[in-house]
C-alpha positions as CSV (number, residue, x, y, z in Angstrom):
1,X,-38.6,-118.7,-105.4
2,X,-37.1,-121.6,-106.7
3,X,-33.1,-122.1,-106.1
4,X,-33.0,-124.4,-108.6
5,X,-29.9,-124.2,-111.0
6,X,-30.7,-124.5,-114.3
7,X,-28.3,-126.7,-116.4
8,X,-27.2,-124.5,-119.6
9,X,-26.2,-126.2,-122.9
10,X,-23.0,-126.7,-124.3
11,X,-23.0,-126.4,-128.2
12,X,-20.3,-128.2,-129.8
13,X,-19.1,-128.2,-133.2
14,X,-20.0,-129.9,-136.6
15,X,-17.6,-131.6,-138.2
16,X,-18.0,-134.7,-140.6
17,X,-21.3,-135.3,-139.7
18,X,-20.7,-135.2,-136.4
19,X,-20.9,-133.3,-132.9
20,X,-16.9,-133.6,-131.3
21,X,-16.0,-131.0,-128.6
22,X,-13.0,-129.0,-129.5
23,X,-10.0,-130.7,-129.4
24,X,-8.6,-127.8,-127.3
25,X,-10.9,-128.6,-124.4
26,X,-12.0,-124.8,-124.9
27,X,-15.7,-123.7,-124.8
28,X,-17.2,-119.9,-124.2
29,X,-20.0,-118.5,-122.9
30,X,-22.4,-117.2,-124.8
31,X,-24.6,-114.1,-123.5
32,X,-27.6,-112.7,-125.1
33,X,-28.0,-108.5,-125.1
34,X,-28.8,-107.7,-121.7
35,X,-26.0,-109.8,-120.6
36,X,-27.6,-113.2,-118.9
37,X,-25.7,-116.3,-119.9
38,X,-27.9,-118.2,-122.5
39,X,-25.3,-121.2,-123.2
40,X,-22.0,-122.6,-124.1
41,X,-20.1,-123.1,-127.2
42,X,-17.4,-124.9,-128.5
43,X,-14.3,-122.9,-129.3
44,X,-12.7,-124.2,-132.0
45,X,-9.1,-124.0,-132.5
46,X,-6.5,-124.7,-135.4
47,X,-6.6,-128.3,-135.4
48,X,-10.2,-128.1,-135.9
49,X,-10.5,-126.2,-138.6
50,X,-7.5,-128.3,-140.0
51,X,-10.2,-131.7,-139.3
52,X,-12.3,-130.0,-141.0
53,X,-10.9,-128.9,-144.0
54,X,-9.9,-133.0,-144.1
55,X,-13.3,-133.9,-144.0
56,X,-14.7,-131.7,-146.4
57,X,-12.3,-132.5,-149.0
58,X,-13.0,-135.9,-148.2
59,X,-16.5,-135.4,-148.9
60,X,-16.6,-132.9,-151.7
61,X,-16.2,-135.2,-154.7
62,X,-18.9,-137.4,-153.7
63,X,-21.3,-134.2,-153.8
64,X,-19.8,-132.9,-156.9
65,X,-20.8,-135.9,-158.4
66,X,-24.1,-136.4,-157.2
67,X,-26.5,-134.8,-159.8
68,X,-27.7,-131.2,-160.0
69,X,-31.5,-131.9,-158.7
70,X,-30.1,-134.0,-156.2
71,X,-28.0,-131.1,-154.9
72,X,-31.6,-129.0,-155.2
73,X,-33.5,-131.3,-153.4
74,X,-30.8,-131.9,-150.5
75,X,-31.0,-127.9,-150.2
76,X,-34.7,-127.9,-150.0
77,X,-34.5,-130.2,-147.5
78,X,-32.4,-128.1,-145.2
79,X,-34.9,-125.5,-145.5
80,X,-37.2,-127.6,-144.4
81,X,-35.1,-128.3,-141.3
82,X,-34.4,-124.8,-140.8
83,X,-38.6,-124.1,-141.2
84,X,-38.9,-126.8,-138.2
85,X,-36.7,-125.1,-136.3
86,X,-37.8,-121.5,-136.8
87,X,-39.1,-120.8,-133.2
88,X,-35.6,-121.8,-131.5
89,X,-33.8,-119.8,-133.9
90,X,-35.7,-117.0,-134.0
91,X,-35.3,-116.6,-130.4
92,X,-31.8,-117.1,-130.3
93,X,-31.2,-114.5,-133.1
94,X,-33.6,-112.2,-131.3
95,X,-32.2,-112.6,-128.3
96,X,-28.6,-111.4,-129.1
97,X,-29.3,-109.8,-132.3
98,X,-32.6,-108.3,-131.9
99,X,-33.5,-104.8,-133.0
100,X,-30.3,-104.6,-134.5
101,X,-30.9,-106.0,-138.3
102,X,-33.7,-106.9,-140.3
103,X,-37.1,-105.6,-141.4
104,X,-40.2,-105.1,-138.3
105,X,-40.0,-105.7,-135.5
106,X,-39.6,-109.5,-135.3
107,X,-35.9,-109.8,-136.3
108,X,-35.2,-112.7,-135.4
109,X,-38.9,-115.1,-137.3
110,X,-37.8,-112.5,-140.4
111,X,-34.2,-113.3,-140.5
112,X,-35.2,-117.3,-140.5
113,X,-38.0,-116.6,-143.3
114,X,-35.1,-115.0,-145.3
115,X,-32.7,-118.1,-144.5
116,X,-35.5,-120.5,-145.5
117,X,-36.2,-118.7,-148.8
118,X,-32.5,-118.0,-149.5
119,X,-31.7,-122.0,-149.4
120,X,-34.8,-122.5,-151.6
121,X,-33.6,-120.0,-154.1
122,X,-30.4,-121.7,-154.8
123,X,-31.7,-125.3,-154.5
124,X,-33.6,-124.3,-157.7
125,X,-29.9,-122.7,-158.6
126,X,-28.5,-125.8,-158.5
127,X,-29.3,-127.6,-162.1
128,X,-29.9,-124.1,-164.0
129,X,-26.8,-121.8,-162.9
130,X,-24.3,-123.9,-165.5
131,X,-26.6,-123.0,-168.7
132,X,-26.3,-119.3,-167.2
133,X,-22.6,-119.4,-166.8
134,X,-21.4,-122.1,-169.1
135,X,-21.6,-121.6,-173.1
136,X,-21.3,-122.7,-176.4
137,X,-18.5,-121.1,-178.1
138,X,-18.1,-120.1,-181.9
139,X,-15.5,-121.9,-183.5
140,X,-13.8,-122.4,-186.9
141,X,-14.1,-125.8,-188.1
142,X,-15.6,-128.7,-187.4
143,X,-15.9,-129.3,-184.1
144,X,-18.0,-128.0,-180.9
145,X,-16.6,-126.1,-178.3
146,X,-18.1,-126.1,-174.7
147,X,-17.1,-124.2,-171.6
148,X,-18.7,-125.7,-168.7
149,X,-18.5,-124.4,-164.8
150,X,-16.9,-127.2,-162.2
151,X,-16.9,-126.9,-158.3
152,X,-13.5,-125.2,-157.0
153,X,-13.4,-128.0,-153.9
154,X,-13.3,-126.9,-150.5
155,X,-14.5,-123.2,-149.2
156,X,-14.3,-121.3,-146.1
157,X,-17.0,-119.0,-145.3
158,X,-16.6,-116.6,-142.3
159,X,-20.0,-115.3,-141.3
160,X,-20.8,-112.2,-140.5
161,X,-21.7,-110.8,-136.5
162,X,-25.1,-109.2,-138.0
163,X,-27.2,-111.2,-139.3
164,X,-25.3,-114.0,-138.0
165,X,-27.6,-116.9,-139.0
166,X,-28.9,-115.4,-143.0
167,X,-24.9,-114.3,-143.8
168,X,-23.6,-117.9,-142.9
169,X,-26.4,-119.5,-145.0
170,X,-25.9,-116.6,-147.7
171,X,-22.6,-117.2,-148.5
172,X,-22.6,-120.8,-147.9
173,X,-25.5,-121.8,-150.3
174,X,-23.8,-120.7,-153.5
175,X,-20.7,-122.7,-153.0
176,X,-23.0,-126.2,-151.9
177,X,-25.1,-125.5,-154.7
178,X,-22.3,-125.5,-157.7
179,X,-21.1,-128.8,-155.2
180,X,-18.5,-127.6,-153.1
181,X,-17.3,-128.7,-149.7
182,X,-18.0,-125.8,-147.3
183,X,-15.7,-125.2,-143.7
184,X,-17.7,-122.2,-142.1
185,X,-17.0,-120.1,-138.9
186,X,-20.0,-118.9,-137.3
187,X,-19.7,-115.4,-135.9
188,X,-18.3,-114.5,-133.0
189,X,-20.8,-112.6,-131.6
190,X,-23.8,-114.4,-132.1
191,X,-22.6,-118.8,-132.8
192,X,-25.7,-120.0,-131.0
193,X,-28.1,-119.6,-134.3
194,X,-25.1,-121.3,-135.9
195,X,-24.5,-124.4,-133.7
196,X,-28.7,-124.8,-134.1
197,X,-28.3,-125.2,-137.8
198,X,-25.7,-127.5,-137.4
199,X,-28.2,-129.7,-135.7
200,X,-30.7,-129.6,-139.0
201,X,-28.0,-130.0,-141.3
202,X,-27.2,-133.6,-139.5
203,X,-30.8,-134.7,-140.5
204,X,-30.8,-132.9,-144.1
205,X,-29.2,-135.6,-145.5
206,X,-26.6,-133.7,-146.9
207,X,-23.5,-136.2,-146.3
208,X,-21.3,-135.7,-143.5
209,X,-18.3,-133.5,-144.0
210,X,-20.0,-131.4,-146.9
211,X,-20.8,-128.5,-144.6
212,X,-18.7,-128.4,-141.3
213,X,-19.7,-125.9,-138.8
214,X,-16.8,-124.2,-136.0
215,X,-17.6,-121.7,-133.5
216,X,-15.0,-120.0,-131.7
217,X,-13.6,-116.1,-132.0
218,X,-13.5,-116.1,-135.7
219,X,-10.6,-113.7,-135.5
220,X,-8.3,-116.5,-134.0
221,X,-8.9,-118.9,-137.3
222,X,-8.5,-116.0,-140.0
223,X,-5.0,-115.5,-140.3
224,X,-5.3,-120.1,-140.5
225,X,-8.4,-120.2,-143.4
226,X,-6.5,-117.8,-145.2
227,X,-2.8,-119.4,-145.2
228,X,-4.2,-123.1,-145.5
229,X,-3.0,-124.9,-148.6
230,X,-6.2,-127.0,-148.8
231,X,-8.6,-124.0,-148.9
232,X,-9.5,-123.3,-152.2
233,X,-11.9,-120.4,-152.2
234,X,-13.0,-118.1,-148.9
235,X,-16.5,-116.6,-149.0
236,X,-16.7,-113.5,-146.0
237,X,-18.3,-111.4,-144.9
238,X,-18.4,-108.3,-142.0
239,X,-14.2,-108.1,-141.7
240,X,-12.8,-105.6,-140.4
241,X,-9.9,-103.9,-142.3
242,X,-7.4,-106.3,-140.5
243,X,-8.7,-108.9,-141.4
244,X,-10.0,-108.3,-144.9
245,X,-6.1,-107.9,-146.0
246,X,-5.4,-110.8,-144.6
247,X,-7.8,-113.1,-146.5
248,X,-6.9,-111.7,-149.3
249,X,-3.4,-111.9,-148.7
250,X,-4.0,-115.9,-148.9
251,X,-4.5,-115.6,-152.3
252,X,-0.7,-115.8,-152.4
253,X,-0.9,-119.1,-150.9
254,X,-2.6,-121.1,-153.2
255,X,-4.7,-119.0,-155.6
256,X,-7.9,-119.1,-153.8
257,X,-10.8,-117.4,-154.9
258,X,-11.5,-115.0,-152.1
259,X,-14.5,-113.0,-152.6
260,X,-15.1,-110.2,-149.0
261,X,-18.7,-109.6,-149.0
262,X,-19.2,-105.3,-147.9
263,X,-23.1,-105.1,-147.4
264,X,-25.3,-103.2,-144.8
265,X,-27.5,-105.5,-143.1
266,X,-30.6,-104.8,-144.9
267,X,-29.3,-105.9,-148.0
268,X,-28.9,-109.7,-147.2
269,X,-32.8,-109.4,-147.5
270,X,-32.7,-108.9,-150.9
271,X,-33.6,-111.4,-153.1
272,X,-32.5,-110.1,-156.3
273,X,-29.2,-108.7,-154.6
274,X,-28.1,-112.3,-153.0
275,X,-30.1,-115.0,-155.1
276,X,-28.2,-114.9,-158.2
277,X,-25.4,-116.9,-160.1
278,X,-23.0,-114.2,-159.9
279,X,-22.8,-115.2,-156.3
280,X,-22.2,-119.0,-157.8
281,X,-19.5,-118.0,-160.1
282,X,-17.0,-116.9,-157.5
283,X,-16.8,-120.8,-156.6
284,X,-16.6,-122.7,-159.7
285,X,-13.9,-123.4,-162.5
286,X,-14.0,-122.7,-166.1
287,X,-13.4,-126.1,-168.1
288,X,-13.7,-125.5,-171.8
289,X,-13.9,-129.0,-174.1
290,X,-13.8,-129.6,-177.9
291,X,-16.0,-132.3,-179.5
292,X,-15.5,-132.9,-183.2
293,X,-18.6,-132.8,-185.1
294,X,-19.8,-134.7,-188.1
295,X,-19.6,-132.8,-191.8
């Protein structure tokens, strides 16, 4: 019998393309269901999410001008990270989440297949979704009339507990695929898949600050994200009723488009459910333009 200690991991958070420790000198243990200590992770505070929201608005026109396939292909290649990386994640996810979400009995390699496929869905999104929500308007006279979908700017998404890994990626997809800056908070419960993905993401080539990743207890940042002047749109999902009123109740703030995701955990599975444009258009802007036309 060895007496060996073994040296655990401290995760720390992604922010601007890269990996500070929280500012707050805070960090929490992280335990998988039967209660042994499986790591560390960084616990965000305030201040962080306040960095972060400063980097990913420093970041965001620089994606929403980059063109539509190049937003695709960036996607694709975070799923190609996340594919890489599916044996570490699915045994994080299956060690705190397993049995608890997800279809058979391998939870945790069927919530990363879902990820995987859920990135790849909206990285073909990416240069259709504005023929889908845009149009050509009828008009009297001689001109065209265009209304064309933009990227809101920066969006918070707060993940849900279960599944910890496919909600985050759920609800952040649609917003980086219409070229928005994202800001999410991992869950509480299960951050480990989180911090993981944060380490593909820094090899993805998506550019640093265009998806910033905080773990912490979400519930300390809520009342923040939704009362923060430089959020423009929150994405959540798994609130409780507390919480729920209060990211709504930032709407007051600034006009954010908050949209609280209610859905049992088998439906994050489903593709025709969760891989649609109606999940884009809570993150984009309506600009309508008029172009005279030749008689």
């Amino acid at each position: 019998m060895s007496d060996r200690l073994e040296v655990l991991k401290t995760y720390k958070l992604f922010i601007d393309g890269k990996f500070p420790r929280s500012e707050s000198g805070r960090s929490m243990i992280v335990h998988d269901r039967a209660g042994k200590v499986l790591a560390h992770a960084s616990r965000a505070s305030r201040k962080d999410l306040r960095e972060a929201v400063e980097a990913a608005r420093r970041a965001q026109p620089g994606w929403a001008g980059a063109t539509a396939y190049n937003r695709g292909q960036v996607l694709y290649r975070l799923a190609e990270m996340i594919e890489g990386k599916a044996a570490e994640l699915a045994a994080l996810i299956d060690a705190c989440e397993g049995g608890k979400q997800g279809p058979g009995p391998e939870c945790g390699a069927g919530e990363v297949r879902a990820c995987v496929d859920r990135l790849v869905a909206y990285a073909g999104w990416a240069d259709k979704y504005s023929q889908v929500l845009g149009c050509n308007n009828p008009v009297a006279g001689p001109y065209y009339n265009f209304t064309v979908p933009e990227p809101t700017g920066v969006v918070c998404v707060l993940a849900p507990a279960s599944p910890s890994l496919l909600g985050l990626i759920a609800l952040a997809a649609p917003a980086l695929c219409a070229g928005n800056a994202v800001v999410a908070v991992a869950s509480s419960a299960s951050p480990l898949p989180a911090a993981v993905l944060a380490e593909g993401v820094a090899t993805c080539d998506l550019p640093g600050g265009v998806l910033n990743i905080l773990t912490t207890q979400q519930d300390e940042l809520t009342q923040h994200a939704a009362s923060h002047r430089d959020i423009d749109a929150i994405h959540a999902a798994g609130l409780d009723a507390k919480n729920a009123e209060l990211v709504r109740g930032g709407v007051a703030e600034n006009l954010k488009r908050v949209t609280v995701r209610t859905l049992d955990p088998a439906d994050w599975y489903d593709p025709r459910l969760c891989e649609n444009p109606w999940w884009i258009e809570g993150f984009v802007e309506m600009k309508t333009m008029w172009h005279p036309a030749s008689v």
